[in-house]
C-alpha positions in Angstrom: -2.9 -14.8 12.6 0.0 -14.2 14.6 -0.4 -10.0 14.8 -3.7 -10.3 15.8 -3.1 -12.3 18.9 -1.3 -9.2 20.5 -2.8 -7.1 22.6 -2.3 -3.6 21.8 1.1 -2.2 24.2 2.9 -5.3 22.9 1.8 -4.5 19.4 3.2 -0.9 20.0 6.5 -2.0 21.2 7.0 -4.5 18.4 6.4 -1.4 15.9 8.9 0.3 17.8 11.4 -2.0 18.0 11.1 -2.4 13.7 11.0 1.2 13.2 14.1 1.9 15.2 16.1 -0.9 13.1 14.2 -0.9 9.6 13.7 2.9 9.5 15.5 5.6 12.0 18.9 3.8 12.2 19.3 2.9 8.3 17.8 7.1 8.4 20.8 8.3 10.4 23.6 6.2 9.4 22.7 5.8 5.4 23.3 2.4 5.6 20.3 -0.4 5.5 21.4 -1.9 8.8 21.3 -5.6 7.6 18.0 -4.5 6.0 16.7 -6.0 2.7 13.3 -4.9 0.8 11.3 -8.7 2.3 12.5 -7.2 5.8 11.1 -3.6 5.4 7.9 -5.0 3.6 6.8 -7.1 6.4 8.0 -3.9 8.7 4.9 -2.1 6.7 2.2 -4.9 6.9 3.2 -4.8 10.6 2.3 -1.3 10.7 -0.8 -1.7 8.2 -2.0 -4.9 10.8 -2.3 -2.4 13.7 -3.9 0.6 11.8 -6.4 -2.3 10.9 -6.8 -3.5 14.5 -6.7 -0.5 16.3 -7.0 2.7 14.2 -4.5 5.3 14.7 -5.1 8.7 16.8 -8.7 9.4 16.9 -8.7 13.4 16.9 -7.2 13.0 13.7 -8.8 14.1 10.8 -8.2 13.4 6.9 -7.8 17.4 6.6 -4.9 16.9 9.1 -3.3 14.1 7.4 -3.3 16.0 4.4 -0.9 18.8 6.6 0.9 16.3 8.4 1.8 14.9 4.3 2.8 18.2 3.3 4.3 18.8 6.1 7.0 16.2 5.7 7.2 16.1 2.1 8.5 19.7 2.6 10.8 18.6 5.5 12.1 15.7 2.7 12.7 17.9 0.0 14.4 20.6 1.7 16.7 18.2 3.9 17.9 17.3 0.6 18.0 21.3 -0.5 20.0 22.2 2.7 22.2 19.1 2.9 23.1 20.3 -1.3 24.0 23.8 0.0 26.0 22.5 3.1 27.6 20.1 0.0 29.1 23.0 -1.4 31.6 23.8 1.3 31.9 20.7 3.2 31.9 18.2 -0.1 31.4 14.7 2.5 28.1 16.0 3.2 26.5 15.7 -0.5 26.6 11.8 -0.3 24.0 12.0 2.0 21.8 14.5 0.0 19.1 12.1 -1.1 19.2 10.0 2.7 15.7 11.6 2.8 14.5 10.4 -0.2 15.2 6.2 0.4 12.1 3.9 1.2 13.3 3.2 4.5 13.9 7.4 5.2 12.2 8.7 8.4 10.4 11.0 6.5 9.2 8.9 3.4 8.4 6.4 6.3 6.0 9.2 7.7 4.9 11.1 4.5 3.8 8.1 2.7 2.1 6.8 6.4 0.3 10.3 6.3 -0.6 9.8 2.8 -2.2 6.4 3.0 -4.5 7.6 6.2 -5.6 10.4 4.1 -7.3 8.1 1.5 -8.2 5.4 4.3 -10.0 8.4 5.8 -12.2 8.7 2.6 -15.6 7.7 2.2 -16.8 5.3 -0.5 -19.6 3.0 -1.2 -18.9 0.2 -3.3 -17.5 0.5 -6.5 -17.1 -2.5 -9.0 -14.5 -1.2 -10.8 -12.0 0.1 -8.2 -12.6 -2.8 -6.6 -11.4 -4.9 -9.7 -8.4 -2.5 -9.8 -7.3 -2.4 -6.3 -7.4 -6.1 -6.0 -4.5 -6.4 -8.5 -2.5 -4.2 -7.1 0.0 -6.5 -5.3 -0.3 -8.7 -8.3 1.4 -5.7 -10.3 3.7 -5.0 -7.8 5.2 -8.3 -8.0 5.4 -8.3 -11.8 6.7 -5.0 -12.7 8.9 -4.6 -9.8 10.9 -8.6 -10.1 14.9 -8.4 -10.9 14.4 -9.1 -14.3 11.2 -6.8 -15.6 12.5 -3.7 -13.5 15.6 -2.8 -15.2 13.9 -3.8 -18.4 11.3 -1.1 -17.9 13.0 2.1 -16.5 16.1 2.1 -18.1 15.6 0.2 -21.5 11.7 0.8 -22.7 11.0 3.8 -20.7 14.2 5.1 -20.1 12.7 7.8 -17.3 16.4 9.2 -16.4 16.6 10.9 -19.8 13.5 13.4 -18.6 14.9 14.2 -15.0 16.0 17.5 -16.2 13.4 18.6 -18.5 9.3 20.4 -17.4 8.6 16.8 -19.5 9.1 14.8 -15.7 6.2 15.4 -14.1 3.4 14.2 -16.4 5.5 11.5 -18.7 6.2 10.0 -14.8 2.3 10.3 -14.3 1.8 8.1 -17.9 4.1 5.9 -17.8 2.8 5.1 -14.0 -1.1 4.6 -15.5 0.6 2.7 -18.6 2.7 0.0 -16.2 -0.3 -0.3 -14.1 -2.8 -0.6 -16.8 -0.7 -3.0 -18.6 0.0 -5.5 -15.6 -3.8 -5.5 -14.4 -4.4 -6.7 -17.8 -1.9 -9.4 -17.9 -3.4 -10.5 -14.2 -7.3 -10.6 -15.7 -6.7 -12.4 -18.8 -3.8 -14.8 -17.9 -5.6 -18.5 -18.3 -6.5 -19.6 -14.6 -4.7 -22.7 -13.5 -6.9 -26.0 -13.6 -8.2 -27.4 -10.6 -7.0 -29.9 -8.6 -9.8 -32.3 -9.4 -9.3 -31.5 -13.2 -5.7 -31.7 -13.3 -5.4 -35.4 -12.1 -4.9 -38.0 -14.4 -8.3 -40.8 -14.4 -7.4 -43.7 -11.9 -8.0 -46.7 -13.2 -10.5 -49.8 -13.3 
């Protein structure tokens, strides 16, 4: 593997060099900079490779993950607060009101960074069954979230925009997350395995 060839101060400066592009720019100027979701996904497994490889600060603690994730959830949902409020005398400003809130934001960039150390941070033994659910998860991802299921599922079965305004939000968000999930792990574990190679080729013969 490529990533793990590099040594780690060239490993640093390559995750520089994609958060700068992928992340702070696209942050700043609310534009994706020439960026596309395949381009900020393998921006992530870049940083997921060196968290792997060579941990991340080691004073660090999973209580202080926790505060650094608060910490800039806050910072995300009252940039978006303030930038509302500024909105209302200078009406230019409101397009950028939910900059914060885009995958490739600064702050989700670093919330959801915090987030994921917090539960890497945890200790488990083995478990069967969250083992059996966690190794689906990219399976899911690429079924529920392809051009064709995705608008299928939030705007036509689910419909989630009719709730934004309503205390109802918060938990149908919760069940309809557990329901796609559920649903799609399902389809992964009983879906008919393809045949093997040996088994799908035709008898040679005499």
């Amino acid at each position: 593997m490529f990533l793990s060839k590099l040594n780690k101060k060239t490993f640093q400066s390559l995750l520089t060099i994609l958060i700068i592009i992928w992340c702070i720019i696209p942050t700043v100027t609310l534009s994706n900079f020439q960026s596309n979701s395949l381009l900020w996904f393998m921006t992530l497994y870049c940083v997921a490779a060196y968290i792997r490889l060579h941990g991340m600060n080691s004073h660090l603690t999973q209580k202080h993950y926790i505060y650094l994730w608060i910490l800039f959830s806050a910072l995300r949902y009252m940039s978006s607060v303030i930038l509302i409020v500024i909105g209302t005398k200078i009406p230019y400003v409101v397009r950028g009101a939910l900059a914060f809130y885009s995958q490739q934001s600064i702050l989700t960039f670093l919330s959801a960074l915090s987030l994921f150390m917090v539960f890497k941070e945890i200790k488990m033994g083995y478990h069967k069954w969250i083992n059996l659910v966690a190794s689906g998860t990219f399976g899911v991802y690429l079924i529920h979230d392809s051009n064709i299921i995705r608008p299928f599922l939030w705007h036509e079965l689910f419909r989630n925009a009719q709730y934004q305004k309503t205390i109802l939000l918060i938990p149908y968000s919760i069940l309809v997350i557990v329901a796609v999930y559920s649903v799609c792990t399902c389809l992964l574990y009983t879906s008919p395995s393809p045949p093997d190679a040996h088994e799908s080729r035709m008898p040679s013969s005499a």
